[in-house]
C-alpha positions in Angstrom: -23.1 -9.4 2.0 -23.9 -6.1 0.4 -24.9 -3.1 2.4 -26.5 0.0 1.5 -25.1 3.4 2.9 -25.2 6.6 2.4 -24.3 10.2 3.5 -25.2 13.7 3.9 -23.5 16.0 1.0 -20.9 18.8 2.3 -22.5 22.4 0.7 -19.6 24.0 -0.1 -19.8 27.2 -2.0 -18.2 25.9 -5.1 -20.6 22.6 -5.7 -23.2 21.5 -7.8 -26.5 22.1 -6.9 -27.6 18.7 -9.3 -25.2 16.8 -9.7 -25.0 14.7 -6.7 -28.4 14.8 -6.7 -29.1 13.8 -9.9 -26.6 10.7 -9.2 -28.7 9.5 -5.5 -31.8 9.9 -8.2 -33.4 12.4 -6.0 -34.4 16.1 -6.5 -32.6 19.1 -6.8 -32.0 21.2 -4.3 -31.1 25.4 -4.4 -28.3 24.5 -1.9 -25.0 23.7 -3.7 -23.4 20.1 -2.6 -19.9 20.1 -3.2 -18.5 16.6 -1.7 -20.2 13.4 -1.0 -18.4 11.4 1.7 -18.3 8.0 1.7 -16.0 6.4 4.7 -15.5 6.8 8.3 -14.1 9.9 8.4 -15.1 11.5 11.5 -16.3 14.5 10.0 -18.9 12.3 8.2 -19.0 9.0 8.6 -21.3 7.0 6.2 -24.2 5.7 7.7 -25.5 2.0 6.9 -28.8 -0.2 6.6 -28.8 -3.0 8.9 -31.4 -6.0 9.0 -31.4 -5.6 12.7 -32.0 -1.1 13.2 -32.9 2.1 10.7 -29.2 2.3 10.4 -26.3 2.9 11.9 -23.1 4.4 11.5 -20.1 3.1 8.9 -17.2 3.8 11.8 -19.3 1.8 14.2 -18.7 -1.3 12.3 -15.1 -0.8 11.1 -12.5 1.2 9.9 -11.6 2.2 6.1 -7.8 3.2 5.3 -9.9 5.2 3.2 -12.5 7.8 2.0 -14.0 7.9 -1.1 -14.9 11.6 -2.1 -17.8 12.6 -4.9 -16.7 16.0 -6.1 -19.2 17.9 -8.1 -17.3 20.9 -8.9 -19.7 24.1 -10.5 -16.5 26.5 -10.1 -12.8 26.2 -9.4 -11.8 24.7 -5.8 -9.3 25.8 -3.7 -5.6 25.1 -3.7 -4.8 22.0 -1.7 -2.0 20.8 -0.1 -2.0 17.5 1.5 0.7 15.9 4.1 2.4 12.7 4.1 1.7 10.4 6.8 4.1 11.1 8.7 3.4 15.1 8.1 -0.2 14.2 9.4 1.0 12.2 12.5 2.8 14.8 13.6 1.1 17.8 12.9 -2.1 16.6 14.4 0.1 15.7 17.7 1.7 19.4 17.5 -1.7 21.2 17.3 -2.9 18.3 20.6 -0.3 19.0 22.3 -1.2 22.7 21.7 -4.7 22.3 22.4 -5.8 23.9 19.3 -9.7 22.3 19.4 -10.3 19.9 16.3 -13.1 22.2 15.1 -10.7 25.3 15.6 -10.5 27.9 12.1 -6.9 27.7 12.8 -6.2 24.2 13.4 -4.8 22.7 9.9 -4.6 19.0 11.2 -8.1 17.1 11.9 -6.8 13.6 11.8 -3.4 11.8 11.7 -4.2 10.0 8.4 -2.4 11.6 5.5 -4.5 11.9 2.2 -3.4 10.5 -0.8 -5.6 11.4 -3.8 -7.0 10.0 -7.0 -9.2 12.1 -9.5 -11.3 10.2 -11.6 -14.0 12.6 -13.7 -17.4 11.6 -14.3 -18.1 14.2 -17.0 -16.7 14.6 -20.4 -14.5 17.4 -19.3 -13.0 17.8 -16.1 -9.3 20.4 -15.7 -7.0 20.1 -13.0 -3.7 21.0 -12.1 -2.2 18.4 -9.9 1.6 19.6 -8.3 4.0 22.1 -9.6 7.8 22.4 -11.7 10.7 21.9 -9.4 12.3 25.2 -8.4 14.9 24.7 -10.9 12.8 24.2 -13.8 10.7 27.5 -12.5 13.6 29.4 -12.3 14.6 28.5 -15.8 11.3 29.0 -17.2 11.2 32.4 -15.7 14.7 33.5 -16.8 13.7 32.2 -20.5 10.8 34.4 -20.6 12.3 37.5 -19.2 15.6 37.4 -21.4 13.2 37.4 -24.1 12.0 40.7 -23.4 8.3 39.5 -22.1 8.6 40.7 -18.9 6.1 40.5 -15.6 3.0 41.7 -17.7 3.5 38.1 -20.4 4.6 35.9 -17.1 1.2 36.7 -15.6 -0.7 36.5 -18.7 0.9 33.0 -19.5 0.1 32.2 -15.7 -3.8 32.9 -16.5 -3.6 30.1 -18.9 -1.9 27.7 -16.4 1.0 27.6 -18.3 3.7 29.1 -15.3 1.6 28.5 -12.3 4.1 26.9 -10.1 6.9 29.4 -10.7 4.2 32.4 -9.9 3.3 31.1 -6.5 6.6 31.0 -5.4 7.2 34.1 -6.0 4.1 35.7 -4.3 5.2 33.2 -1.6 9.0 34.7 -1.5 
């Protein structure tokens, strides 16, 4: 048995104000939608059409190991950094045990699942940049380009085109 369900888009800054839209076959709104959630994540759980009521919520009939995400992407997101799941277990215990509140700006841990992802575009160009160089192939890559004489101005210019990212953000992090 099929069910319909559906979802309320998150309107982050950086989202689409059509494409989501366009996708449900509805209007346009002003309001950028970033992320359509489709799960039961408890910071959006889908809601489903049932024969029996209007609807009712996707977590109140099971649990998905889970959540599918519709990005629609008008400007560049945010760095992310995702834990493993035993990174997740134990940082959402920490913060409990802390009693930092799940809806806390500070708290970094909102569930104990860990969040593997997979990027699939939609449109016919999509660019991401998915993990960095290990430290020793950054500290190469910056000892090449300085022994050639480019110095910091041509490591930060090469860094605009993506090409030394990894290397450049640990070193603003050191």
């Amino acid at each position: 048995m099929y069910l319909d369900i559906s979802n309320t888009p998150h309107p982050y800054a950086w989202g689409s104000r059509s494409a989501i839209a366009t996708l449900q076959g509805r209007p346009s709104t002003d309001q950028p939608e970033a992320e359509l959630w489709l799960g039961t994540h408890p910071g959006g759980p889908s809601r489903i059409d049932t024969p029996d009521t209007a609807w009712k919520s996707l977590d109140q009939v099971g649990r998905l190991p889970f959540l599918l995400k519709l990005l629609a992407a008008d400007s560049a997101l945010s760095l992310q950094v995702h834990p493993s799941s035993e990174q997740a277990r134990q940082g959402f215990d920490r913060e409990d045990r802390a009693g930092i509140a799940l809806d806390a700006p500070r708290r970094n841990f909102k569930d104990r699942m860990h969040k593997p992802e997979m990027l699939v575009a939609l449109s016919d160009r999509f660019d991401v940049l998915a993990g960095f160089r290990t430290a020793e192939r950054s500290a190469e890559s910056l000892a090449a380009e300085t022994s050639r004489g480019k110095g910091m101005q041509a490591l930060l210019e090469s860094v605009s085109s993506g090409e030394h990212l990894g290397e450049t953000v640990r070193w603003l992090l050191k």
